[in-house]
VOGU-3710 file (C-alpha; in Angstrom, 3 decimals, decimal comma):
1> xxxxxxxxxx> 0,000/0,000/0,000  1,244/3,575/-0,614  1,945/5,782/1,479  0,834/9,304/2,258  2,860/12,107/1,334  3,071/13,140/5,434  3,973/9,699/6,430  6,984/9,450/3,544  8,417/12,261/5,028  7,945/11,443/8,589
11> xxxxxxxxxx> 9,086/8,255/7,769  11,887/8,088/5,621  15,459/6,828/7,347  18,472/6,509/5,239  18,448/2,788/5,661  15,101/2,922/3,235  16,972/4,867/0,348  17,484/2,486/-2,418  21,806/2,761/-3,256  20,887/3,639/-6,840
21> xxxxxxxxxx> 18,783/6,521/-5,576  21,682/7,540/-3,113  23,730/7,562/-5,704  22,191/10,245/-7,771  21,971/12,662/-4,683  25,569/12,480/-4,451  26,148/12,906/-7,602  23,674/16,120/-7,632  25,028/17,132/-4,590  28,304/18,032/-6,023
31> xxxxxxxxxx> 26,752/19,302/-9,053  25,155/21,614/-7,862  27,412/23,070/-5,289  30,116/23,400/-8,540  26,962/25,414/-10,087  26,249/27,845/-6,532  29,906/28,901/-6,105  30,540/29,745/-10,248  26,998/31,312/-9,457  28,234/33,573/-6,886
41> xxxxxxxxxx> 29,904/35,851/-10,059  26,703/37,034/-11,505  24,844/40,030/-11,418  21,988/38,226/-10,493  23,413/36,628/-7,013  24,968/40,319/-6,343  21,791/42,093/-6,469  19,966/39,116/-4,556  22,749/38,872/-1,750  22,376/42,379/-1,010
51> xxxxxxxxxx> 18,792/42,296/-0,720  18,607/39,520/1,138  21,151/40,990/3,323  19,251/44,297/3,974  16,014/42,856/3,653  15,831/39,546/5,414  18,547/39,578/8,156  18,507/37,532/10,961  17,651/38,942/14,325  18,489/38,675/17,398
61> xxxxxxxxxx> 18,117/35,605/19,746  16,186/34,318/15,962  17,056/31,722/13,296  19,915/32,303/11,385  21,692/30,847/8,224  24,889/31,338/6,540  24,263/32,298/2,746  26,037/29,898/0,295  29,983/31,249/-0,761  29,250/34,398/1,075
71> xxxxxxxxxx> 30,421/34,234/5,015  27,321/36,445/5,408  24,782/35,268/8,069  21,259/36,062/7,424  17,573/34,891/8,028  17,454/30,937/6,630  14,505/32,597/4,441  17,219/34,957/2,655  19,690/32,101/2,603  16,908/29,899/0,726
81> xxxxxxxxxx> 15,822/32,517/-1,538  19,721/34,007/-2,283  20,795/30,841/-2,758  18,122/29,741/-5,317  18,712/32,489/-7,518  22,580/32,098/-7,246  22,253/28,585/-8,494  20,139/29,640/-10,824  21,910/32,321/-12,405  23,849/29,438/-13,939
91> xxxxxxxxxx> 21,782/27,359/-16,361  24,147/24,377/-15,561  21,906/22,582/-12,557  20,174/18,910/-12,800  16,658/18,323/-13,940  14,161/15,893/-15,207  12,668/16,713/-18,833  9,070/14,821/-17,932  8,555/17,311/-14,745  10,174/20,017/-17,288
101> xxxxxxxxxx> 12,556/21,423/-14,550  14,522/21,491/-11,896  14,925/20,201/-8,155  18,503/20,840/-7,273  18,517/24,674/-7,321  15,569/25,125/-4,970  15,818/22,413/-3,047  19,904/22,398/-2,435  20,051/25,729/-0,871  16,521/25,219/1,042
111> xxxxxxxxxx> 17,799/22,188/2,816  21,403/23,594/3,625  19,610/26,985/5,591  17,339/24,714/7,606  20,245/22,533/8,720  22,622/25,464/9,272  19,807/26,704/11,423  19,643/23,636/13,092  23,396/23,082/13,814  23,273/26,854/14,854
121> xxxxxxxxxx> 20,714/25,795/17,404  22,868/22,598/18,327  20,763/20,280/17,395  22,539/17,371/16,111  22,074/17,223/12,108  24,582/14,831/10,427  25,169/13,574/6,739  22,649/10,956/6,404  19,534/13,823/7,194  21,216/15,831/4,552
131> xxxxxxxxxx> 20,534/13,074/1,834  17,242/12,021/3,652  16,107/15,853/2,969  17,899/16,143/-0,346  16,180/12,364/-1,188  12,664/14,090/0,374  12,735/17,135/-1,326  13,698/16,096/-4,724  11,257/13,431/-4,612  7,954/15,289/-3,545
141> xxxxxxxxxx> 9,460/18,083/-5,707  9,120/15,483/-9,084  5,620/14,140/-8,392  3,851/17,720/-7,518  5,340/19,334/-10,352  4,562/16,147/-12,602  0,893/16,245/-11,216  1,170/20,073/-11,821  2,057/19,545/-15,695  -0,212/16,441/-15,621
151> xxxxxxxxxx> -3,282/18,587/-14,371  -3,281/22,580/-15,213  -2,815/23,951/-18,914  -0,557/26,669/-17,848  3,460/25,832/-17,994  4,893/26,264/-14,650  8,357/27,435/-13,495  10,221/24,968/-10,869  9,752/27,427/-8,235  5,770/26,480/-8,305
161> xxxxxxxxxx> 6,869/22,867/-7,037  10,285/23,168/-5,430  8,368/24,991/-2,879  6,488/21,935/-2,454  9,825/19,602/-2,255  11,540/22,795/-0,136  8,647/22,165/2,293  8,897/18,010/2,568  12,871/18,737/3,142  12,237/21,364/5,943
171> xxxxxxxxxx> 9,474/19,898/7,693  11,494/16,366/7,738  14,688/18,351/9,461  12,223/20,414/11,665  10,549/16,962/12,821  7,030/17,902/12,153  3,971/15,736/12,751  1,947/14,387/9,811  -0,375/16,919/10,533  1,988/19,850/10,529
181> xxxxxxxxxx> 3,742/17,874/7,371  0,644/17,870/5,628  -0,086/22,496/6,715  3,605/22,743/5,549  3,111/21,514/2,224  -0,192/22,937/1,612  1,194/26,561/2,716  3,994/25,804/0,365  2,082/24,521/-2,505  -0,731/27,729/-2,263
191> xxxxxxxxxx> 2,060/30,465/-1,870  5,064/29,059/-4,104  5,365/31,090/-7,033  3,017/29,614/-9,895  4,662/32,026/-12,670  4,912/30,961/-16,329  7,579/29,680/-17,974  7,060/30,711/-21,006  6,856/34,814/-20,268  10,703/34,229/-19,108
201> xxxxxxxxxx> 11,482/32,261/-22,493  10,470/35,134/-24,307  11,170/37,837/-22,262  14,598/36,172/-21,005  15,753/38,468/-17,925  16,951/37,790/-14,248  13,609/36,048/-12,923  14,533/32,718/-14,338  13,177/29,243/-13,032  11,209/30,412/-10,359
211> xxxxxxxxxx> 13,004/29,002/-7,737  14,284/31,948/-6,266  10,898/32,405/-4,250  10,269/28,601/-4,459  12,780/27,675/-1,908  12,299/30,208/0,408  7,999/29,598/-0,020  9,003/26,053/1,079  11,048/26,950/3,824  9,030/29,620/5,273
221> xxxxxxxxxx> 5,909/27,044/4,535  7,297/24,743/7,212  8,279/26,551/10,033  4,776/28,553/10,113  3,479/25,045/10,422  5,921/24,835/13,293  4,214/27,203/14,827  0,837/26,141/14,223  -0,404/28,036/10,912  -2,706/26,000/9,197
231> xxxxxxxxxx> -2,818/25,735/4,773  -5,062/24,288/2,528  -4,601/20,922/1,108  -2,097/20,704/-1,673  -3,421/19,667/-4,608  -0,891/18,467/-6,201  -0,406/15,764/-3,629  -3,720/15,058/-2,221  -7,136/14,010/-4,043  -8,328/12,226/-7,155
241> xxxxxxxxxx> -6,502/14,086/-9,556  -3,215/14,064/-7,540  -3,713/10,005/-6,841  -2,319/8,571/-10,082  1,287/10,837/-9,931  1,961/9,264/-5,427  0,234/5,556/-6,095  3,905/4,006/-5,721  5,315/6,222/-3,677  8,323/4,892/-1,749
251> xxxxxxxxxx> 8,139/2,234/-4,389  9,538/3,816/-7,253  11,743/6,567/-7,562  11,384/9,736/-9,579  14,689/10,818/-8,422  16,181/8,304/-10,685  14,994/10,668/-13,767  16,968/12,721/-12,580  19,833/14,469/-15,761  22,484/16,449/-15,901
261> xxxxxxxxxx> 23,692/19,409/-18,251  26,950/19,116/-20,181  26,460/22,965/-20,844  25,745/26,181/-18,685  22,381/27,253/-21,224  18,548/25,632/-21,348  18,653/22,164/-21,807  16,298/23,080/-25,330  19,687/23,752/-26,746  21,648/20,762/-26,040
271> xxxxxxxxxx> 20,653/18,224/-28,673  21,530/20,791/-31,296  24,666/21,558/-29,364  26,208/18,554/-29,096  25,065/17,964/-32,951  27,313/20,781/-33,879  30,063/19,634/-31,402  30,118/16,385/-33,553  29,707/17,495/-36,767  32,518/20,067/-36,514
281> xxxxxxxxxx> 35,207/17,269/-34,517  34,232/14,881/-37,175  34,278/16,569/-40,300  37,519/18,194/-38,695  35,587/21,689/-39,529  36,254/25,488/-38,373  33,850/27,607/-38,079  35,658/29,439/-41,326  33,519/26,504/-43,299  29,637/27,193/-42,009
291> xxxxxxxxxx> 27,991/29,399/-44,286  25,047/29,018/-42,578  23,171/26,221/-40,324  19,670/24,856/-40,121  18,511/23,709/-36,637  15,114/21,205/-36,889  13,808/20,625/-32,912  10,432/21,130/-30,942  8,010/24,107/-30,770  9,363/25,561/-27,041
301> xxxxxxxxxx> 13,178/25,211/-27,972  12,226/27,474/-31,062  10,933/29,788/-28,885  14,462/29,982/-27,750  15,223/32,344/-30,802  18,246/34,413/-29,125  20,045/35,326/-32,551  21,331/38,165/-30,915  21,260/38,220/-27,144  22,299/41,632/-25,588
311> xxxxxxxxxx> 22,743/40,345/-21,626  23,713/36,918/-20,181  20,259/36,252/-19,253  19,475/36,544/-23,020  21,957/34,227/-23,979  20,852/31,834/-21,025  17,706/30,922/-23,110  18,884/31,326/-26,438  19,853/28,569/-28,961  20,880/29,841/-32,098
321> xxxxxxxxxx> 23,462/31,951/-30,070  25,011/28,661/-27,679  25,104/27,178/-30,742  27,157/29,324/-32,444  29,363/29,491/-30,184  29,825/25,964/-29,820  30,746/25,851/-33,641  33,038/28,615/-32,913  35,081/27,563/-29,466  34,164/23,844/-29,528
331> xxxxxxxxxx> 32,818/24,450/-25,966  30,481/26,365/-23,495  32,191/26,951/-20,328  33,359/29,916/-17,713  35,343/31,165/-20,525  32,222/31,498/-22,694  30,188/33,059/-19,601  32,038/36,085/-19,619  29,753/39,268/-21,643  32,249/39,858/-24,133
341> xxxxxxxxxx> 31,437/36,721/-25,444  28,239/38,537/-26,526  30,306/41,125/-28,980  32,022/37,870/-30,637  31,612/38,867/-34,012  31,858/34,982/-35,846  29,861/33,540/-33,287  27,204/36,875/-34,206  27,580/35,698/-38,025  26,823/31,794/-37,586
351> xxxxxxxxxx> 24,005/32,721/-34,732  22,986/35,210/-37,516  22,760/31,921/-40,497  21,139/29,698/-38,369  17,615/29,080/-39,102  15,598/27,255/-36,787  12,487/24,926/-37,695  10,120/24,009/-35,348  9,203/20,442/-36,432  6,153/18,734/-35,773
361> xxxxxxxxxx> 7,384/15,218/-34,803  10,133/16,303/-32,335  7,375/18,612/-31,023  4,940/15,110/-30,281  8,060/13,302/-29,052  10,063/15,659/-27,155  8,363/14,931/-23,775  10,718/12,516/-21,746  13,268/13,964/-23,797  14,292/16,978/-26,192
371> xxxxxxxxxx> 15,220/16,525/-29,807  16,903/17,920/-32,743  18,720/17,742/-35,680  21,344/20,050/-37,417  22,218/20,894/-40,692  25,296/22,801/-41,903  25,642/24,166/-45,327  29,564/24,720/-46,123  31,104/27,429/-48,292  32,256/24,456/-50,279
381> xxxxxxxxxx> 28,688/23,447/-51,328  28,678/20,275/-49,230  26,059/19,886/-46,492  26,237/17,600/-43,892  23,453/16,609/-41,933  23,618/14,995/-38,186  20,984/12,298/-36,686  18,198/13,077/-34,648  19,697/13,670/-31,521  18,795/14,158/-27,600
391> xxxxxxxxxx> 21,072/15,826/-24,849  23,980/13,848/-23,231  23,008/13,157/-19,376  20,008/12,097/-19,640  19,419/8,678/-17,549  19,801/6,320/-20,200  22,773/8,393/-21,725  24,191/9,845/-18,661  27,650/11,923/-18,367  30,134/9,636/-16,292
401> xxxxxxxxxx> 31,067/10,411/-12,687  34,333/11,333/-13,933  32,039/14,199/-16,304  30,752/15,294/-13,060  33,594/15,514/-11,525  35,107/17,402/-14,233  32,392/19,895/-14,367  32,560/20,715/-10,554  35,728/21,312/-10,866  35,862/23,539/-14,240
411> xxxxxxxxxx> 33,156/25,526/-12,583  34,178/25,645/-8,811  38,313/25,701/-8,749  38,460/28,879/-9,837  36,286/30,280/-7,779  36,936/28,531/-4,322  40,398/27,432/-5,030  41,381/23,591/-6,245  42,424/22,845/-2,338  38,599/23,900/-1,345
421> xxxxxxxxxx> 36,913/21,910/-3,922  38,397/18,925/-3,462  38,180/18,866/0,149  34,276/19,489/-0,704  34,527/16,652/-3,442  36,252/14,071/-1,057  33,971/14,645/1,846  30,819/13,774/-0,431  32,191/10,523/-1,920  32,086/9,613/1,785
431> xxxxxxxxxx> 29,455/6,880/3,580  29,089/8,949/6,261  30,862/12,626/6,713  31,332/15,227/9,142  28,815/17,629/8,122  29,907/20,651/10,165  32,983/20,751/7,834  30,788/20,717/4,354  28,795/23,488/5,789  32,130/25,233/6,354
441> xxxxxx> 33,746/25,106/2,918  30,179/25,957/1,089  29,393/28,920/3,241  32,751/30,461/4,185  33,275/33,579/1,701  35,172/33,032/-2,298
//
């Protein structure tokens, strides 16, 4: 028999976490942290970490949090909400294509300011809660945004069902009731931040995924509860409708859908990215060669556009541009992150020939995964024309733990320092680790 969404969460000990499913949480543990700290050089996580700061400070003799990278201490509400949008700045974070988000930048930085509180406190917090709450959050985060997708017409940023995992995390540190579980969740799921997707595809600027009030709606969500506020049922985990998406739950894992990006931009872009990558390495092509480039994929990575992006946040959801520059550099890292990278004139003229055709049939099939094709027509007449293709990470194509690896560390050593990062590396490939040291070396300040 299934069990409730309150008694999952009450529930849950480490012992019950499948290996497999342990497994990913480690994997998009480090993943994401590598993401936060490259974060903490945007605009975005500036402006947020001084509003946070001024806005949402902690008090005296009241909860406190360290922000993420920062050394500042603040309210864990601020922490939750600066740290979403600091991941977030970054389009490099986990997701799951069927839920059409992501889990790790809400719920990451959610969890960590509840158990900083916590420690703060000194109440004993160690390494196996962190992956129960990750395990929690990411979990009840997949099946009320895949009931959200599954039951409302409108598409939904993360941040409308992080809150929702953000919520399951806290109230599992803060030991609620099944009760209180059940206010928490409801106060999360009727006050997390049901914006559209779709306005921030088109309009590409520094709201994002949502998240950035998604975590802190979840962690606000549960302590109320704590304290006895009371929220309507969530329906995206209770009822009719809702039964079908939590039937097997603790059965099967949705964490287990759980991908990864090869490439700091939306996902969208990635088939036709690593297309490009291929076509150029095999064809042993410069970018000299494209005259122009035809991309074929589904109606929202169209939407994309972004032939011309004028800020980073432009270029975050963009594909003709990532493209380009793929075909230009042969990769999208922290080099290509930098804004002058927007004044690159050959990357402009190849973003500039690349027409992009929103096909039916990858539009019916790209739902468990996105795809495209690419075509590039040479100054030499030839044209050379890749397979249908969908992004590398995905579960049953998945980057390696040495990818991972290599992406923390391409992201994070420059940031933190080599010494840092793998200190923060070595502690996670650990059974069990000394927690008060990871919260160290992922809070102290760059």
């Amino acid at each position: 028999m299934a069990l409730t969404v309150s008694k999952f969460i009450q529930t849950l000990r480490y012992q019950d976490i499948p290996e497999n499913v342990l497994a990913v949480m480690r994997r998009s543990l480090l993943d994401t942290i590598g993401v936060a700290a490259i974060g903490t050089t945007t605009k975005i996580s500036g402006i947020v970490k001084e509003f946070a700061r001024t806005q949402m400070p902690a008090g005296v003799d009241s909860a406190a949090s360290r922000l993420l990278f920062s050394g500042l201490t603040i309210s864990p509400v601020g922490a939750a909400m600066a740290g979403a949008f600091t991941i977030d700045s970054i389009d490099a974070h986990d997701g799951y294509s069927k839920v059409k988000g992501h889990a790790g930048s809400g719920i990451f930085p959610a969890v960590i300011a509840v158990i900083d509180d916590l420690t703060r406190q000194g109440k004993e917090v160690n390494s196996q809660d962190l992956f129960v709450a990750l395990t929690i959050g990411y979990e009840v985060g997949y099946r009320s945004g895949l009931c959200m997708h599954g039951t409302v017409p409108d598409y939904h940023t993360s941040g409308a069902w992080t809150a929702v995992g953000a919520a399951a995390a806290a109230a599992y540190l803060l030991k609620l009731d099944e009760e209180q579980i059940r206010h928490a969740i409801g106060i999360a799921e009727y006050h997390g931040p049901r914006s559209q997707m779709m306005r921030c595809i088109d309009h590409p600027t520094m709201l994002r995924d949502g998240v950035g009030w998604g975590a802190p709606s979840g962690v606000s969500a549960a302590y109320m509860a704590q304290l006895g506020f009371t929220g309507a049922p969530a329906i995206t985990a209770e009822g009719e409708d809702a039964k079908p998406y939590w039937d097997d739950l603790g059965e099967r894992w949705e964490v287990n859908n759980t991908h990864y990006k090869a490439y700091p931009v939306c996902r969208w872009a990635h088939p036709a990215i690593d297309a490009v990558h291929d076509l150029m390495i095999n064809n042993r092509l410069v970018s000299d060669d494209i005259e122009r480039a035809r991309i074929k994929t589904f109606h929202y990575a169209t939407r994309l556009a972004g032939h011309a992006p004028k800020t980073m946040d432009e270029l975050t959801y963009a594909l003709a541009y990532p493209f380009a520059i793929m075909a230009v550099h042969g990769e999208i890292g922290p080099k290509q992150l930098q804004e002058s990278i927007l004044q690159d004139k050959e990357v402009q003229r190849i973003s500039l020939a690349t027409e992009l055709v929103d096909d039916e049939h990858y539009t019916a099939i790209s739902i468990d995964k996105r795809w495209a094709d690419v075509t590039l027509y040479l100054k030499d007449g030839r044209e050379l024309q890749s397979d249908a293709r969908t992004p590398r990470g995905d579960p049953d194509n998945p980057l390696t733990d040495k990818e991972i690896s290599d992406k923390f560390h391409l992201l994070a050593d420059d940031i933190i320092g080599v010494k840092r990062a793998n200190k923060i590396e070595q502690l996670i490939e650990e059974v069990n680790f000394d927690l008060t040291q990871l919260l160290i070396l992922i809070t102290d300040k760059c």
